[in-house]
C-alpha positions as CSV (number, residue, x, y, z in Angstrom):
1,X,165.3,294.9,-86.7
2,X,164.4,296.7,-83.2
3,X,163.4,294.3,-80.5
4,X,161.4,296.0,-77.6
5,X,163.3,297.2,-74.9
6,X,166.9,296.0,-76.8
7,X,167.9,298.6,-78.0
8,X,169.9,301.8,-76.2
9,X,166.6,304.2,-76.3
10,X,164.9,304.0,-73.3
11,X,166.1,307.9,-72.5
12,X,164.1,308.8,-75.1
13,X,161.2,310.3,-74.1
14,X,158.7,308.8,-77.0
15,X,160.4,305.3,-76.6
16,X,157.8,303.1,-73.8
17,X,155.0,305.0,-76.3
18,X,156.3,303.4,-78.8
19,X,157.0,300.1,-77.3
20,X,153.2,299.9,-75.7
21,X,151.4,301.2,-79.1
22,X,153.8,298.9,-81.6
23,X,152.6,296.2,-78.7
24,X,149.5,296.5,-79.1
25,X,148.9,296.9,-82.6
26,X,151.2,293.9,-83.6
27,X,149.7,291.8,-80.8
28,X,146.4,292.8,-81.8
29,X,147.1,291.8,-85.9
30,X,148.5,288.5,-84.9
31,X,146.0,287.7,-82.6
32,X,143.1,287.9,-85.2
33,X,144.7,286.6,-87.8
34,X,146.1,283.3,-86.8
35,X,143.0,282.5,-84.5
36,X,140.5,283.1,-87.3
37,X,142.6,280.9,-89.8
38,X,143.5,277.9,-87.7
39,X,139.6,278.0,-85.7
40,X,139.1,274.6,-87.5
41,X,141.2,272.8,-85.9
42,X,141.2,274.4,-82.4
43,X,137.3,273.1,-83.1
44,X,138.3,269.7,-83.6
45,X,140.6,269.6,-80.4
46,X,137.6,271.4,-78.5
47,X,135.4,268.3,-79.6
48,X,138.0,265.7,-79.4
49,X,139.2,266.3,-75.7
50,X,135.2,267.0,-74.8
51,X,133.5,264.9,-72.1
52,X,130.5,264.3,-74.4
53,X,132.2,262.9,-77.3
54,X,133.6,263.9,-80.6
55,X,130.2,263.1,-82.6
56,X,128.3,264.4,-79.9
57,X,130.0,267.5,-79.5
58,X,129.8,267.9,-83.5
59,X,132.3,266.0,-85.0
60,X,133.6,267.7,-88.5
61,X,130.5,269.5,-88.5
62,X,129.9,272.7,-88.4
63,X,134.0,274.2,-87.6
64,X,133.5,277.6,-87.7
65,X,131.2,277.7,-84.8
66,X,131.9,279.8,-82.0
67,X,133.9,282.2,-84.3
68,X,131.9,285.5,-83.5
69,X,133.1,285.8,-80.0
70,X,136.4,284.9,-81.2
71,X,136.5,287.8,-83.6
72,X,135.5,290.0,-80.9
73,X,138.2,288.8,-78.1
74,X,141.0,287.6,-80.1
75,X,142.7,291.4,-81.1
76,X,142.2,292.7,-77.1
77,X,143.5,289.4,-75.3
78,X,146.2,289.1,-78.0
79,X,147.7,293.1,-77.5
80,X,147.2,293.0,-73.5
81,X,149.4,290.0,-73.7
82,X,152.0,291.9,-75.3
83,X,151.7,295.1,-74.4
84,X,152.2,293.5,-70.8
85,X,155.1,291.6,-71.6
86,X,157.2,293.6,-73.7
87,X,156.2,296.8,-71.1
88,X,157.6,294.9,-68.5
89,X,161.0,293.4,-70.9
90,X,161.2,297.2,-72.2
91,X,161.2,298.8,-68.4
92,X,163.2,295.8,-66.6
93,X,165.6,294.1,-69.1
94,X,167.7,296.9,-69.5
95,X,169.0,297.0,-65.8
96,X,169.5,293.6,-65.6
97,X,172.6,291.4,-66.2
98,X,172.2,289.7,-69.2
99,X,172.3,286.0,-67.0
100,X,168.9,287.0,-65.6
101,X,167.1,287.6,-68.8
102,X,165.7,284.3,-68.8
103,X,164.1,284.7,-65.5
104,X,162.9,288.1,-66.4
105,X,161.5,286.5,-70.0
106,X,159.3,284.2,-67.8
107,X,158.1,286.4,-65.3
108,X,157.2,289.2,-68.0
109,X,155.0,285.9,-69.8
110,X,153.9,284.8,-66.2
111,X,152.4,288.4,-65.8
112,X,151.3,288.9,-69.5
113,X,149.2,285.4,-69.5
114,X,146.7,286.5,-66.2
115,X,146.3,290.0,-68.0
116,X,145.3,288.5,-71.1
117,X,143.1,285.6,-69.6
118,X,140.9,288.1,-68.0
119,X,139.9,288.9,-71.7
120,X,140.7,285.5,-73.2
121,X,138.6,283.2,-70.4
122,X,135.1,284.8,-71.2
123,X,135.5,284.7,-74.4
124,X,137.1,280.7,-74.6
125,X,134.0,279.6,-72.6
126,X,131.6,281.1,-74.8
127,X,133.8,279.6,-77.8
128,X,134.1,276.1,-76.9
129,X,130.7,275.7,-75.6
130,X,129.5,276.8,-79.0
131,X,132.0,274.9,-81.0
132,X,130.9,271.6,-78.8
133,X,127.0,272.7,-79.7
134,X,126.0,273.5,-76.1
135,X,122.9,274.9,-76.3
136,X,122.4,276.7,-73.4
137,X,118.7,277.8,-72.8
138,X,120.0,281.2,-71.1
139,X,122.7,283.9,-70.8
140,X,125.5,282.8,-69.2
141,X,126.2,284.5,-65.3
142,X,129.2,285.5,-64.6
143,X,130.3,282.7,-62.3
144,X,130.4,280.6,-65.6
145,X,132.0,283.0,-67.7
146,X,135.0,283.0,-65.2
147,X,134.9,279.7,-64.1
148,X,137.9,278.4,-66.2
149,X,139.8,281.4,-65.3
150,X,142.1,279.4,-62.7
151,X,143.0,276.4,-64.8
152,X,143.5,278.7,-67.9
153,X,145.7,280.4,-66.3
154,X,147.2,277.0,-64.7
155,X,147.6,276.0,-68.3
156,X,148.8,279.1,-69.8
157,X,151.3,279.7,-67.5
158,X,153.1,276.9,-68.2
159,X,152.8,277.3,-71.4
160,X,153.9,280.7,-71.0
161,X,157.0,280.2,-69.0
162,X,157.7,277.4,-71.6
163,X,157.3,279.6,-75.0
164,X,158.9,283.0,-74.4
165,X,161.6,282.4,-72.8
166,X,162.9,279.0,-75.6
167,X,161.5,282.0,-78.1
168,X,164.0,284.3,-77.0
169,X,167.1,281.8,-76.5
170,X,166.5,280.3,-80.2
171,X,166.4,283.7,-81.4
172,X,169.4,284.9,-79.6
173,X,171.1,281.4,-80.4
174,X,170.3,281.8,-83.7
175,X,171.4,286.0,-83.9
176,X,174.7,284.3,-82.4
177,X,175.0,281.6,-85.2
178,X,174.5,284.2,-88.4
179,X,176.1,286.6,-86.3
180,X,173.1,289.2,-87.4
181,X,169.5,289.6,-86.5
182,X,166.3,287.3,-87.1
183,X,164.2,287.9,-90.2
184,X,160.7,287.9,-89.5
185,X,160.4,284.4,-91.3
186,X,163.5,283.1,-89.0
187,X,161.6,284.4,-85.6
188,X,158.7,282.8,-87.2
189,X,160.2,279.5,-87.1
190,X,162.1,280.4,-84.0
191,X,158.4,280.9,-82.3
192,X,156.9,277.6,-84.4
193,X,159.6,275.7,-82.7
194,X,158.9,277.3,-79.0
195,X,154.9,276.8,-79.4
196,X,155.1,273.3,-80.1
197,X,157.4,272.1,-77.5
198,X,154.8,274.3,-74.7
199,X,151.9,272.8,-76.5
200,X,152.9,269.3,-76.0
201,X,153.5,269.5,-72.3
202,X,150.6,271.5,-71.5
203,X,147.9,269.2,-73.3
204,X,147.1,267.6,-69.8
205,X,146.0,271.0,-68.6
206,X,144.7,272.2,-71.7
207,X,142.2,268.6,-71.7
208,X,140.9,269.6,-67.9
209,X,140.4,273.2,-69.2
210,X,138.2,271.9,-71.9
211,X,136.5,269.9,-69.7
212,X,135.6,272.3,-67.2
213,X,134.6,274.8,-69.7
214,X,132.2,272.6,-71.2
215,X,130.6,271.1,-67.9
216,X,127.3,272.0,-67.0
217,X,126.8,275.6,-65.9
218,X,125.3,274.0,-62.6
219,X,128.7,272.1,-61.9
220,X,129.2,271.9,-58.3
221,X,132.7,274.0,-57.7
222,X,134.4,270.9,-56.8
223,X,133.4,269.2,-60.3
224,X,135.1,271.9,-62.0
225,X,138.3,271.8,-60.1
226,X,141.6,271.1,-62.4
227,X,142.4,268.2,-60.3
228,X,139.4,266.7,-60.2
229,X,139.0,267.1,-63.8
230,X,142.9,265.6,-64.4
231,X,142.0,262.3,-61.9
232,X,139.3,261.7,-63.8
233,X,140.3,261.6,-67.1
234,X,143.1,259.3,-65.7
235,X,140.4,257.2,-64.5
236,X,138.3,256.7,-67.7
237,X,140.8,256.7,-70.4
238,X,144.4,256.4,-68.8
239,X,147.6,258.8,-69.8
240,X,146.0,258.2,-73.3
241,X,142.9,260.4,-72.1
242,X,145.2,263.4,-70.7
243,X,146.8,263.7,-74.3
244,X,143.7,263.3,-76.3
245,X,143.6,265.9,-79.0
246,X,147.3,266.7,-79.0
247,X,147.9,266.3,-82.6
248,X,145.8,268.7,-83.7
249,X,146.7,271.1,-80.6
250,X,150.8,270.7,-81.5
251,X,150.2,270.8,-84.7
252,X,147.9,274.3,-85.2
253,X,149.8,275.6,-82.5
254,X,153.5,275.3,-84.5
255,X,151.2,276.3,-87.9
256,X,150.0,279.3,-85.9
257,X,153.0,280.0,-83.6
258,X,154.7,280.1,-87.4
259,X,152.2,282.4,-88.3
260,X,151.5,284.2,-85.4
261,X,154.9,285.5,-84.8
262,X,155.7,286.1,-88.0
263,X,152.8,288.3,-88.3
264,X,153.8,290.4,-84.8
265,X,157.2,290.4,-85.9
266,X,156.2,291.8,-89.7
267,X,153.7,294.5,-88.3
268,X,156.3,295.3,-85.6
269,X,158.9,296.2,-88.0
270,X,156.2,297.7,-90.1
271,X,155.6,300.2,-87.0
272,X,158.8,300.7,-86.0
273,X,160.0,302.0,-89.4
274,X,156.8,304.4,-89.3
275,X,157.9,305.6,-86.0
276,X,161.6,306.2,-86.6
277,X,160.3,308.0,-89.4
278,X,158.1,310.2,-87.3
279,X,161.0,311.4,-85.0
C-alpha cells in the first residue's frame, strides 16, 4: 500500500497530481459517507450538550435534521482537509529526518483543520441549529455563519494535533510489529483508536462550540466567546457540564473514525492502483 508522500517518487513529474487528486477524492468519499451514517448521533450530542435542553432542542425526535447542508459540505470540507495535509506531508516529509515527522504530522493537521473549517464552520452552524430545531425567522448574515469559526478551530486543532499524528505512530508501530504494511481494516482501527482518544479530550471545547453555535444570532460578541461559554458551563453544571454528551461524541467518533479511515484508505488504494496503471 502507497502512503502519500512515502514513497521514493516525488521526481516524478505526475506524482503531487496524484497525491492532491487521490486526496481529494478519498477525503471527499469518506467525508460523505461516515457523516451521513453516524448524523444520528452527532444529533443527539448537538441536543444533549445544547443550552436549551435535550427535549427542548428535540430530544430523539426528528435525527436526521439538518442533514441537507451536511450533504452539501461534508465531501469539500472533508477533501480540503486532506488534500491540505497530505500536500503538505507529500512536499515536506521527505526532507526531513524521520525524528521530526511527528512535528511535521501536527503541523500538516494544524494547517489542514483552518482550511477545512472555512467550509466545515458555515455549514456546522446551519446543521446544529437545525438539528436543535432553531427556527430562525430569517437568513442567516454572515457574521453568524462564521461566528464559531474561532472555537471550531480551537477545538479542532486539538483534536487535530491529537489524531494524526497517534494515527500515524500506531500505524508505523504497528507496520514495525507485522513487519509489513497496514491493511485498510488495520488503519481503520489504527484511526478508531486515534479519534477516540482526541474526542475525549476535546469534549470541553466541542460543548462551548455547540453552545455558541446555537446562541442567539443577536449574541453580544462577548456571549459567544469560548471562555465565556467554558466558565459558564462550569458554573451551572460543574466538570460534569463540560463533558456532557461525551458518550455519544467518543463513541460515533471511534465508529466513524473506523469507518472513515477505512473508507480514505480503501478509495486511496483504489486510486492509486488506477493511477500506476495509467503511467
Amino acid at each position: 500500500m502507497m502512503h502519500s508522500g512515502d514513497g521514493n517518487d516525488k521526481d516524478h513529474p505526475t506524482s503531487v497530481k496524484h497525491v492532491f487528486l487521490t486526496s481529494l477524492v478519498s477525503g471527499a468519499a469518506a467525508g460523505v459517507f461516515c457523516d451521513v451514517v453516524f448524523f444520528p448521533l452527532d444529533t443527539l450530542k448537538t441536543r444533549l450538550q445544547s443550552q436549551h435542553g435535550f427535549e427542548k432542542s428535540g430530544g430523539f425526535r426528528q435525527i436526521y435534521k439538518g442533514i441537507t447542508p451536511v450533504i452539501i459540505g461534508s465531501a469539500p470540507s472533508a477533501a480540503l482537509f486532506f488534500v491540505t495535509y497530505d500536500g503538505i506531508k507529500h512536499l515536506v516529509q521527505p526532507n526531513l529526518p524521520s525524528q521530526y515527522h511527528s512535528v511535521m504530522h501536527m503541523a500538516a493537521a494544524s494547517c489542514a483543520e483552518m482550511v477545512a473549517c472555512l467550509i466545515r464552520v458555515p455549514v456546522e452552524v446551519v446543521k446544529q441549529r437545525k438539528q436543535a430545531l432553531l427556527a430562525d425567522s430569517e437568513r442567516l448574515k454572515l457574521r453568524v455563519l462564521f461566528r464559531g469559526y474561532g472555537s471550531t478551530v480551537l477545538r479542532d486543532l486539538p483534536f487535530g494535533l491529537l489524531q494524526m499524528p497517534l494515527w500515524e505512530y500506531f500505524k508505523l508501530s504497528w507496520t514495525d510489529r507485522v513487519k509489513r504494511e497496514c491493511t485498510p481494516v488495520e488503519s481503520a482501527a489504527c484511526g478508531a483508536l486515534s479519534v477516540a482518544i482526541s474526542a475525549a479530550v476535546t469534549t470541553p471545547l466541542d460543548v462551548a462550540k455547540t453552545r455558541i453555535m446555537l446562541s442567539s444570532t443577536s449574541a453580544d460578541k462577548k456571549e459567544v466567546r469560548i471562555s465565556t461559554m467554558l466558565i459558564e458551563v462550569y458554573k451551572l453544571h460543574g466538570v460534569r457540564g463540560l463533558f456532557k454528551g461525551i458518550s455519544p461524541r467518543v463513541g460515533g467518533f471511534t465508529m466513524g473514525g473506523f469507518v472513515f479511515f477505512g473508507v480514505y484508505e480503501r478509495v486511496r488504494n483504489f486510486c492509486n492502483e488506477e493511477f500506476q496503471d495509467q503511467t
